[in-house]
N, C-alpha and C positions, 0 to 999 in steps of 0.2 A: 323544756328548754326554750320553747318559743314562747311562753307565757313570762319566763322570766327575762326573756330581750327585753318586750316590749316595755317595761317600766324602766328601764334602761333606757332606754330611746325617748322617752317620755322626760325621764330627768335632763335628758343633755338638751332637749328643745327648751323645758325651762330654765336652764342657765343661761340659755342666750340670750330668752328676757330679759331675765334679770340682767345681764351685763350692758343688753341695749337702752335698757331702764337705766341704770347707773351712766353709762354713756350720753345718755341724754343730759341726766341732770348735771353732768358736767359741762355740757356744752351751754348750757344755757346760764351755769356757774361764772362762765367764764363771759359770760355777755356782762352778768353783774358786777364782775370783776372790772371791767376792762371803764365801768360809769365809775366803781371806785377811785379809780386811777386818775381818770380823769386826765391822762396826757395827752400828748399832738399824736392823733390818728396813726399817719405811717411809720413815725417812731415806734410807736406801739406796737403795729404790725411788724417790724422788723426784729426787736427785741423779742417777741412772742416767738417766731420762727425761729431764729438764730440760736437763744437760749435752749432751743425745745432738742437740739440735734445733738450737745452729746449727752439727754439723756435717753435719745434714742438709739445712741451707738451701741450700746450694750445688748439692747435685743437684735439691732444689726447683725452684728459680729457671732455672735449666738445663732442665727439665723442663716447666713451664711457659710457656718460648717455642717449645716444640714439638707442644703438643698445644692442640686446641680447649677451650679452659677450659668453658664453658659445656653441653656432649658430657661431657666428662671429670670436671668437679667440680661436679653437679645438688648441689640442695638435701639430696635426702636422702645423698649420699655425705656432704657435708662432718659434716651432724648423725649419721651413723652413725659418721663416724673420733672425733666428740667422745665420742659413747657407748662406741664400740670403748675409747677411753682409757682409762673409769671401769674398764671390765672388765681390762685389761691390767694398770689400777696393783694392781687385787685382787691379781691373780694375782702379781705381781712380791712384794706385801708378805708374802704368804701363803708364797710359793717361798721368799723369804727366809730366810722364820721356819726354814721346812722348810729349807733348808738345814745354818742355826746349830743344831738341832734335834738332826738325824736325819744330815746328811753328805750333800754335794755329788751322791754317786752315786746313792743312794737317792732323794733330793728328787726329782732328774732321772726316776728311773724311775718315780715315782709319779705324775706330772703327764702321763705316757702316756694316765691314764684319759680323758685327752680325748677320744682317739677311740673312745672307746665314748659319751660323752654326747655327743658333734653329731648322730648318727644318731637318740639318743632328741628332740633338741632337734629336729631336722625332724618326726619324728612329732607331737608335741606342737604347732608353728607351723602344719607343711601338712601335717599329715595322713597323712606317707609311713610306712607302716610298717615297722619296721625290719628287718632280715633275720633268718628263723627259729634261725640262729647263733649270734645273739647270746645266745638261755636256757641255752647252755651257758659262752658266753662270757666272759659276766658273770661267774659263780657260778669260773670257772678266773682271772679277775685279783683279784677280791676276796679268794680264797685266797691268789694271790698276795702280793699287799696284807699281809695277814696273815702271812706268812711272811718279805717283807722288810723288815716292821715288827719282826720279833724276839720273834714271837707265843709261840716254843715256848722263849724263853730272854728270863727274867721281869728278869732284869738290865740288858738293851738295849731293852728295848720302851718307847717313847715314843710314848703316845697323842696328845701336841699335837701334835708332829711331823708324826706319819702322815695325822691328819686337817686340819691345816695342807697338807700336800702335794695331798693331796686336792680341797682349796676352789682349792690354784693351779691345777688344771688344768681345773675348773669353770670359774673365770676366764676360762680360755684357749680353752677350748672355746665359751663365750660371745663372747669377743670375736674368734673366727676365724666365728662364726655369724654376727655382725653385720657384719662384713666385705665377707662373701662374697653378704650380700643385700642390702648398700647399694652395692654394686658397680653404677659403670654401664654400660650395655647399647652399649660403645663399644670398637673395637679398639685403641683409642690411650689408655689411662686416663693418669693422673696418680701411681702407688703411691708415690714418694717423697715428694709433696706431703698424700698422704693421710696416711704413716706417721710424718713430723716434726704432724702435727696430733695423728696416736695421740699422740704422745712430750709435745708442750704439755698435753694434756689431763689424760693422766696422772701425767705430774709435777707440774703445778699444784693433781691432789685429793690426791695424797698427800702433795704438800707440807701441806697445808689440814691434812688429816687428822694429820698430825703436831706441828704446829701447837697443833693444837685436846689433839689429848692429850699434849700433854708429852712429846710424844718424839723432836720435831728435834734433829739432834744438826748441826751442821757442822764440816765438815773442816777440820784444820787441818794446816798446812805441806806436808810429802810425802802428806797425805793426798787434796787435791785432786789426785795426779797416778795413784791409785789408783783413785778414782772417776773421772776422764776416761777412762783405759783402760777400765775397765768401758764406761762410753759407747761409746767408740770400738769395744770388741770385741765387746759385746753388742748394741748398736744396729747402728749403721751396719755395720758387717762384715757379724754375721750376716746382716740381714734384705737388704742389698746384695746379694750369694748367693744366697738364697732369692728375692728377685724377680725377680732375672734368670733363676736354674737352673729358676724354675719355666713360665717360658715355652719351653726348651726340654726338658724331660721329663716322662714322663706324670705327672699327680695320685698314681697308683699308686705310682709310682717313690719320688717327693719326700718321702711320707709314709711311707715305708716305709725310704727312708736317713737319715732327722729323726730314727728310732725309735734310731739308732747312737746320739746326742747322751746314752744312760744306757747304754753302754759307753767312751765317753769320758769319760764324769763317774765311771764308776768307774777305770777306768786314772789319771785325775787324782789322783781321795784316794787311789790307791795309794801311786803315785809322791811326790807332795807333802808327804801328809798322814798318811801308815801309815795311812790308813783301811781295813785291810783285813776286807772282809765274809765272813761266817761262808759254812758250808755253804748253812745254811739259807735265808740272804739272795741269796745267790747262785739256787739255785731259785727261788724269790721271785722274784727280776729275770728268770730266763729264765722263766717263767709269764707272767707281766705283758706282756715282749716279743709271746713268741709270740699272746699272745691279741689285743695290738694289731695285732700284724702280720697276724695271720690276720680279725681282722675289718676292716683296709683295702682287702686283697685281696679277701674275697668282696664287699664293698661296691663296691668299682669294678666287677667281676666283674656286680655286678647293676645296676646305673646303665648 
């Protein structure tokens, strides 16, 4: 009986792979997606959210009649997924720019720096101090940064770009912060019901925010069927994937196959876009990689 769990157990860890694997290449689908387009940034972002919400209402609602509302969406969950939003639409407007900018692949690889600022954002809220790693760690993606940005070839370097790419992963890094400690203290949460409230909130300030500067652009004809699939592949897909993949493998794992999502983003401008990256960029992205990768590792490692 205990011989035939463990194949069992075996199977469910790799379907999380696999789902975190498909989650990724969506997320990185959806960076190629978004250079296909080629539209005005925060319009982009707002259509992208806004679209994505009803078709996450259906696993909402489904969702919903199975869990204890009141256990699962406390006060402060619901006002953290509104907050979670403002930070997601940043980063969505910002990734954008960084996209039309700098190229799908690179954008992706810069917005890595997230997992170097959640660990400074914990020190800073509770106090945790970060692991002694990271004085080197830092100082090894920033170079990075530097080198994917096209720091030693004065023809390709775009500083809005780079530090656009930079703010989307501040963004992200914020709103996987707010997330994770508005979370309730419940085995049965509600994620899709939280992440179509990310998607209202977010789409509704960037709509605002577009709005307000003259820069809504709407789709017209085949174009709403460009932004839907964005919805469809970048919303619901990925993070479909990732809620699920993330209950069956470790934090280590999840975060550490996410990190794939700026080698798919660069295979995509390859294949797509001739976007192909220099020497230089290419070190660049592996600097950047490995330094994320290696401070998720010791970070779990020390948790």
């Amino acid at each position: 009986m205990n011989s035939a769990a463990r194949p069992s157990a075996s199977s469910y860890a790799s379907q999380g792979v696999i789902l975190m694997l498909v989650g990724t290449l969506a997320l990185a689908g959806s960076a190629a997606m978004i250079s296909a387009i080629d539209a005005e940034p925060i319009s982009t972002a707002a259509w992208r959210c806004l679209l994505a919400v009803p078709m996450l209402l259906p696993f909402a609602l489904w969702e919903l009649g199975r869990v204890e509302r009141s256990a699962a969406l406390p006060r402060a969950t619901l006002v953290g997924a509104v907050v979670a939003g403002v930070a997601i639409g940043v980063d969505y407007s910002f990734y954008n720019t960084s996209i039309l900018l700098i190229g799908a692949g690179i954008a992706t690889v810069l917005i890595n720096i997230q997992l170097v600022i959640l660990p400074l954002i914990a020190w800073m809220v509770e106090g945790v101090r970060p692991m002694p790693a990271l004085a080197w760690i830092v100082p090894l993606m920033l170079l990075g940064v530097a080198l994917t940005a096209g720091a030693f070839d004065a023809g390709s370097l775009n500083l809005t770009g780079v530090l656009a790419g930079l703010a989307a992963g501040t963004g992200y890094a914020l709103y996987l912060a707010i997330i994770r400690r508005t979370a309730p203290p419940t085995l049965r949460p509600a994620p899709f019901t939280v992440l179509a409230i990310v998607c209202l909130s977010a789409g509704l300030v960037t709509l605002v925010a577009a709005l307000a500067s003259g820069r809504l652009t709407v789709p017209q004809g085949t174009g709403w069927l460009w932004f839907l699939a964005l919805a469809f592949v970048g919303q619901v897909v990925t993070y479909l994937c990732f809620n699920i993949a993330m209950t069956r493998v470790s934090e280590t794992t999840s975060s550490t196959l996410m990190l794939l999502s700026a080698v798919f983003a660069l295979g995509f401008g390859v294949v797509l876009f001739d976007q192909v990256p220099t020497l230089w960029q290419l070190l660049g992205c592996a600097m950047i990689i490995a330094g994320a990768w290696f401070a998720s590792v010791r970070s779990a490692r020390r948790g």
